[in-house]
C-alpha positions, 0 to 999 in steps of 0.5 A, spaced: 157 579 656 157 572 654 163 569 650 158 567 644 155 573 644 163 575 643 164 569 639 159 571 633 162 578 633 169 575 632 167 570 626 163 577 623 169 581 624 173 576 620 168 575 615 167 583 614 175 584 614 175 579 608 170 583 605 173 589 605 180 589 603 178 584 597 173 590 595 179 595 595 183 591 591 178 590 586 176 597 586 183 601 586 186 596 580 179 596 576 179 603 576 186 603 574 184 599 568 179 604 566 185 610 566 191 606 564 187 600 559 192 592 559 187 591 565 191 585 566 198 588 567 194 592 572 190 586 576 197 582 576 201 589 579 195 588 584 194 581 587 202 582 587 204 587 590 197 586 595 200 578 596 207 581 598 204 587 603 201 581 606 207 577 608 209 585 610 204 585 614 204 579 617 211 579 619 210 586 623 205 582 628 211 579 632 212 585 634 205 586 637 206 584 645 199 584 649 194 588 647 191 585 640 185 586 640 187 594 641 192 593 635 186 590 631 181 596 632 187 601 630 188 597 625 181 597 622 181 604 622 187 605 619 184 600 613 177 603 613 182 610 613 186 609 607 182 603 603 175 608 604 179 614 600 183 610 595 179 611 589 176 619 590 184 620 591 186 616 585 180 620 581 183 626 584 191 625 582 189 622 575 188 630 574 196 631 575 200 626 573 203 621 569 200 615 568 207 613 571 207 616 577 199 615 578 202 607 577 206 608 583 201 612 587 196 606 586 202 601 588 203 604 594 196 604 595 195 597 595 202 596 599 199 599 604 192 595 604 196 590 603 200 591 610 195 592 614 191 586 611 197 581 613 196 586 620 189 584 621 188 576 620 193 574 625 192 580 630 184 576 629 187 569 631 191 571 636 185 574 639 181 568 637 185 563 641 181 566 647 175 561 645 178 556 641 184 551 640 190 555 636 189 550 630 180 551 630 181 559 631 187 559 624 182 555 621 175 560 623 180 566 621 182 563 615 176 560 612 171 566 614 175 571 611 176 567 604 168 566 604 168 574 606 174 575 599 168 570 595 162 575 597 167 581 595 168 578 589 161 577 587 159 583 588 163 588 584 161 586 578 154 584 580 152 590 584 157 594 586 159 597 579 153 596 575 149 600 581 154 604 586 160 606 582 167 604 584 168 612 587 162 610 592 164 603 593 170 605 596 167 610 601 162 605 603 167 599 605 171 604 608 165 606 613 164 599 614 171 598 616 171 605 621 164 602 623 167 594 625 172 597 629 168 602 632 163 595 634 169 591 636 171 597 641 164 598 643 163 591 645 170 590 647 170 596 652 172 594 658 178 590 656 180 598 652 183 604 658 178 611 657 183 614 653 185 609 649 178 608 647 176 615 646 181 616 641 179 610 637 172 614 638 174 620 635 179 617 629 172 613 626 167 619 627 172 623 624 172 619 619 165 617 618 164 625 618 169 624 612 167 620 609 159 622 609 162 628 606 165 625 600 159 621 599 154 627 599 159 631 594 160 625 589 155 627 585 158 635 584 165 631 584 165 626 578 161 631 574 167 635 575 171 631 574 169 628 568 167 636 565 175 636 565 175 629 561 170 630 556 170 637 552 163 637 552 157 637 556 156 631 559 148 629 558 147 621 559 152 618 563 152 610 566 156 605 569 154 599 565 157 592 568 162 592 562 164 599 561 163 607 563 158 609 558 158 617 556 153 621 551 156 629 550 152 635 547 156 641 543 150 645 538 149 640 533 155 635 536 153 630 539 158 624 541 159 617 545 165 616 550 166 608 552 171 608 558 173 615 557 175 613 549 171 617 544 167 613 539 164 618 534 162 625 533 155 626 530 159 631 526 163 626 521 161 619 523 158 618 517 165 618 514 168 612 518 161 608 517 161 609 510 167 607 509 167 601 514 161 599 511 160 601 503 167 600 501 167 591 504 160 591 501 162 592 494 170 588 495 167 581 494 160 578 492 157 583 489 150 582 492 150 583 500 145 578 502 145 577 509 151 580 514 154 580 521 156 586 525 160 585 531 160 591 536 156 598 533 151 596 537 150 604 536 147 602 530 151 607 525 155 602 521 148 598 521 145 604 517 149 605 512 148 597 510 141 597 511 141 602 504 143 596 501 137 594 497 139 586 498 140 585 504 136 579 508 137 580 515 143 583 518 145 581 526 149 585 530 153 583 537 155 587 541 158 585 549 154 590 552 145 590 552 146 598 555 148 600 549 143 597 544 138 600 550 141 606 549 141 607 541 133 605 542 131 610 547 136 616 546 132 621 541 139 624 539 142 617 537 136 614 534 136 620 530 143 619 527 142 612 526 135 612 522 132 607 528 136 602 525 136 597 530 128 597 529 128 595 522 124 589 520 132 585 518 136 587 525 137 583 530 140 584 535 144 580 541 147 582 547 153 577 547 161 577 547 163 577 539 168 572 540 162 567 544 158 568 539 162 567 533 165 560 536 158 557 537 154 560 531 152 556 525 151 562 519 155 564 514 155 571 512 156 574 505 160 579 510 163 580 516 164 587 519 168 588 526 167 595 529 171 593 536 174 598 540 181 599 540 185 594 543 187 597 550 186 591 554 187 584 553 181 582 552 179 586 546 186 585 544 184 578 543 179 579 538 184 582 533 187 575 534 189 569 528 184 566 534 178 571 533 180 572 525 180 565 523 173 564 526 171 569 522 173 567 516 170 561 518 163 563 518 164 567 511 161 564 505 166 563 499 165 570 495 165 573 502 169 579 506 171 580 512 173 587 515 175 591 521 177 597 524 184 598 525 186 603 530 190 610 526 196 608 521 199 615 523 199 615 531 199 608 532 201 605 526 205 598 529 199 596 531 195 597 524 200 593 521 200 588 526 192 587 525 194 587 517 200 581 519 195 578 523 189 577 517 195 574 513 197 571 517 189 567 519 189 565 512 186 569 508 188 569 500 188 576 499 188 582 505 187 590 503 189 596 508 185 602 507 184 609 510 180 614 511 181 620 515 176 623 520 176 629 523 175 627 530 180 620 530 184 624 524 187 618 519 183 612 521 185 606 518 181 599 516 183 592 513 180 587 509 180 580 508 177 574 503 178 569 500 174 571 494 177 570 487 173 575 485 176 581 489 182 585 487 186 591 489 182 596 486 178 599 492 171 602 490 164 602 494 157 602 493 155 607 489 149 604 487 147 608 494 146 614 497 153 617 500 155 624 504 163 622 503 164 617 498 166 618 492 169 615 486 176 619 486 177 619 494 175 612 494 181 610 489 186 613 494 183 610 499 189 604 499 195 609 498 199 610 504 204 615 504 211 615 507 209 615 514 204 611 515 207 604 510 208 598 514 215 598 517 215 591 517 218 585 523 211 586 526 210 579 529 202 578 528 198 578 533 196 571 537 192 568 543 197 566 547 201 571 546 198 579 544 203 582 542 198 588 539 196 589 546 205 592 547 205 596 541 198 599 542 199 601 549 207 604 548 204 607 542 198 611 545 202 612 551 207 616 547 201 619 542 198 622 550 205 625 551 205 629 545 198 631 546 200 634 553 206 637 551 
């Protein structure tokens, strides 16, 4: 065939090698993320150990005598194999360890990966110098396959999570890795003996088989798999571009899970946003006229401020449009929130809260930060002295700022944290509270202001309609018993230095312990 025919064959194996072993990487420590939370400790133990397993691989080349082309297709198929099945593997062991051995698992995954990658690159060169000078095939090898990292990197976020999934993204590269292979053999074949080459024949339709398999039953799989995650039926599940989106049914329970977390059961959430809502509202200003909600993009917690007879106009940022869609058109869920994202005084921006907070120009009578737990460096960063001094600048003088605070009993360390942290953003005066939720149990939340009409008694607005507040509770809300008060030496929690992400993680990986025991 004619060598340029060969040649854009070669420069296409490059580029698509590059594609899919970056592809894999994204995908193993992006689920890793999902199951194990601190996406930054996961991203980092993966671009290192997949950098060293490079040099691995790289190193084991020398030992390749003659017959690279042969080596490269072998180890295209042994890279399609095991990148192509690493998420359904990973998704299946979840089931059955521990988070520590399921990190060791997921390691040797990407040192694999990693390995047979360094393989690859200078297998291709050495085949490559058949048509180039050495110095113009290293430079084609190398560059075509950074391009090929570039478009993997481009299209996990924009394409392959939002509308594949990363279960289906793995089978799908890893057939392109079987495919490639199978390609190079084909075009190739009169440099490969018979034997050799229906060997590789049979390991790549062996493994398309395999793969064709697991494709076909994702769909029954995941749904099983998530079956055993969720207690009850799922009946709404997405994958948005920020997070994995679920909606269970039980009789009159319904309930919302982001990334496998629950977020509220239709059962008892009205006590978790009536105290976030009612108890800041009555704290500082006594009149609430305009507010700012940042997460519930749900529209519970904008419930219960929209009985507020004062209230002007209330804002609401949550990171994810997918979830203000969801509040609209699910029926179950526009019911519990009374269609509060329609009211005339809503508005609704699809932003990330800290972004909108450093560019806003308002001010608000109070604030409200119904955030998720902070698993991961980036929601860690909004219960930062950062993110909570640029609240406390967007309030007007009389006015409150208030977030959830994780559970004062299971993850105390971190509670008290996020009550160091207020302090120490400059808030004149910082009051914790509680409250118990029979879906979280005790449930912890801290308000802030530099108002001198607020005090330490806590109250709520009993000028409104409530199905759990009431004065007598309400008065208790501030007492913690012994084992739940502050235990002191807590570093507050910084940009620079998250150490709210550390005590969560150890205290939710030892709550999870417990639970399984």
């Amino acid at each position: 065939m004619p060598k340029s025919s060969e040649k854009i064959l070669l420069i296409a194996a490059v580029f698509l090698a590059g594609l899919c072993s970056i592809i894999y990487e994204l995908v193993i420590s992006t689920t890793s993320a999902y199951f194990l939370g601190d996406s930054v400790k996961q991203f980092s133990l993966t671009i290192g150990v997949y950098m060293f397993a490079m040099g691995v691989g790289s190193f084991l080349t020398k030992y390749v005598k003659g017959n690279e082309l042969e080596a490269f297709v072998r180890t295209e198929i042994a890279l399609g194999l095991l990148g192509g099945a690493s998420v359904p593997l990973l998704y299946w062991l979840f089931q059955f360890q521990t988070n520590q051995q399921y990190q060791w698992t997921m390691l040797a995954l990407v040192f694999g990966i990693g390995s047979l990658t360094g393989l690859e690159i200078p297998l291709l060169a050495r085949v490559m110098k058949t048509y180039y000078p050495l110095k113009d095939s290293l430079a084609n090898v190398l560059g075509y396959d950074y391009i090929g990292a570039l478009g993997a990197t481009l299209l996990l976020p924009f394409l392959l999570l939002p509308f594949v999934g990363l279960y289906s993204s793995s089978l799908l590269f890893g057939a392109v890795n079987l495919l490639l292979g199978l390609a190079v053999t084909l075009f190739f074949r009169d440099q490969l003996p018979l034997a050799r080459r229906r060997r590789i024949y049979a390991w790549t339709i062996g493994g398309l088989v395999l793969f064709s398999v697991l494709l076909w039953r994702a769909e029954p799989f995941l749904e099983a798999w998530e079956a055993r995650a969720y207690p009850h039926r799922v009946i709404y599940k997405e994958q948005s571009s920020y997070q994995n989106i679920v909606l269970t049914q039980n009789d009159d329970d319904l309930r919302l899970y982001l990334n496998r977390v629950i977020q509220f059961s239709s059962r008892d959430e009205y006590r978790y946003h009536e105290a976030l809502a009612l108890v800041p509202s009555a704290w500082g200003k006594s009149k609430v006229e305009r507010a700012l909600v940042l997460g519930g993009g749900e529209g519970l917690l904008a419930r219960e401020l929209l009985k507020l007879p004062e209230l002007r106009e209330l804002v609401i940022v949550d990171l994810d449009d997918r979830i203000f869609d969801l509040a609209n058109r699910h029926a179950g869920l526009r019911q519990l929130n009374n269609a509060s994202l329609d009211d005339p005084r809503t508005r609704v921006r699809a932003q990330d809260a800290a972004v909108f907070l450093r560019n806003d120009t308002a001010h608000y009578d109070l604030i409200i930060a119904d955030l998720p737990d902070p698993a991961n460096e980036s929601v860690a960063r909004l219960y930062s002295t950062w993110f909570f001094k640029m609240a406390r600048a967007r309030l007007t003088p009389d006015g409150v700022f208030a977030t959830q605070a994780t559970s004062p009993y299971h993850t105390k360390d971190t509670y008290w944290c996020i009550y160091e942290t207020l302090l120490a953003s400059g808030y004149q005066t910082v009051a914790p509270y509680h409250v118990n939720v029979p879906s979280f149990g005790e449930w912890g939340f801290v308000m802030a202001s530099d108002s001198p009409a607020v005090t330490d008694e806590i109250t709520y607005r009993q000028d409104v309609p409530t199905r759990f507040l009431d004065p007598e509770l309400v008065a208790a809300f501030d007492y913690f018993p012994r084992d739940m008060v502050n235990p002191g030496g807590l570093r507050p929690n910084r940009l620079d230095k998250p150490v709210l992400l550390d005590y969560f993680l150890a205290e939710w990986s030892s709550w999870q312990r417990e639970k399984t025991m």
